[in-house]
N, C-alpha and C positions, 0 to 999 in steps of 0.2 A: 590498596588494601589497608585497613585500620585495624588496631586493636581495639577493643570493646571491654575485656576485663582478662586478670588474670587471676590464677587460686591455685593454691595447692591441693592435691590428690592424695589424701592420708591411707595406706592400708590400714582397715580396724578389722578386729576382731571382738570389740568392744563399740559398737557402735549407740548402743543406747550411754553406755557411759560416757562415754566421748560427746554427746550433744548434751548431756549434762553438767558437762563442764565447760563447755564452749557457752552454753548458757548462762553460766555464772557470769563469764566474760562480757556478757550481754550482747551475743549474738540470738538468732531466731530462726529456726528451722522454716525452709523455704521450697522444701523439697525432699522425696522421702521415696522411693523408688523398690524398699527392701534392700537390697544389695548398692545402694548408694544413697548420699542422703549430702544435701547440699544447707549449708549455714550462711547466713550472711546477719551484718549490718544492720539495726535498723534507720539509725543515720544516715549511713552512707551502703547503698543497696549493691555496691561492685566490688565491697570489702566482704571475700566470701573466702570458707576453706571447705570441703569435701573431702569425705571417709566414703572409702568402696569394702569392700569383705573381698570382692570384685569383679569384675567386669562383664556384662553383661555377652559382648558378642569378642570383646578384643581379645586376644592371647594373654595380655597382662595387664593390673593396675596402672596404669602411668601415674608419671611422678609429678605431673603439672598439667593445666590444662588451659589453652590461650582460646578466648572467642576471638573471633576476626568477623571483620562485616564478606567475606568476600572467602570462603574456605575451596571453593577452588580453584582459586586463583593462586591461593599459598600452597595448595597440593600441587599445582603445575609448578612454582618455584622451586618447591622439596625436590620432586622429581628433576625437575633440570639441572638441581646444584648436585644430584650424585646421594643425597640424603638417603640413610635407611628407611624405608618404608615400612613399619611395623606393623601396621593395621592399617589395609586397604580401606579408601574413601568411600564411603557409602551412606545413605540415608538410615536412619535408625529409628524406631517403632514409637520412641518415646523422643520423635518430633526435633532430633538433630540431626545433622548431617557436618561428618567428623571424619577422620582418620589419623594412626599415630606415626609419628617421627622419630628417630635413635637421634639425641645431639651427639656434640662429639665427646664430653664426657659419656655417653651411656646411657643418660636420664631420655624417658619415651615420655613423649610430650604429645597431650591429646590437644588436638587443632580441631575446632568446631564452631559451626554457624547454627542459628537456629532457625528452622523453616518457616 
């Protein structure tokens, strides 16, 4: 199992403001969902952060979200090591297939592949 990127999971309530200043920065919106909206990079396309209002099917925004090339493979590790299972593994509409983690701070960590 590899990592592929990781990013922070911002809760907004200001989400058009918040890509206006993430744009000053000279990022580029790359993704726009209504209730989530992903920024990245143009130089470097894996340098990305994400504002939710929030979540589409999970219980909560998570606080971080890791792509992996192999997401069930790291959902069978979650579960064998005892990990909280936040948000069961499942395919999702808008073309991932994800589920969330409790670390042992607390932080829910969304774990996703993309289909």
């Amino acid at each position: 199992m590899s990592i592929r990127r990781v990013m922070p999971d911002i809760r907004s309530e200001s989400m058009e403001e918040s890509r206006g200043f993430y744009e000053r920065l000279g990022f580029e919106e790359v993704m726009n969902l209504g209730w989530v909206m992903t920024l990245a990079s143009p130089s470097n396309p894996t340098a990305q952060v994400t504002f939710m209002s929030r979540d589409m099917t999970g219980p909560v925004v998570p606080d971080l979200s890791v792509e992996v090339d192999d997401v069930d493979a790291a959902y069978a590790v979650m579960r064998e090591s005892g990990a909280e299972i936040v948000h069961p593994l499942q395919d999702e509409e808008w073309g991932v297939r994800r589920f969330f983690v409790r670390d042992p701070d607390g932080h829910v960590v969304n774990v996703v592949s993309h289909r």
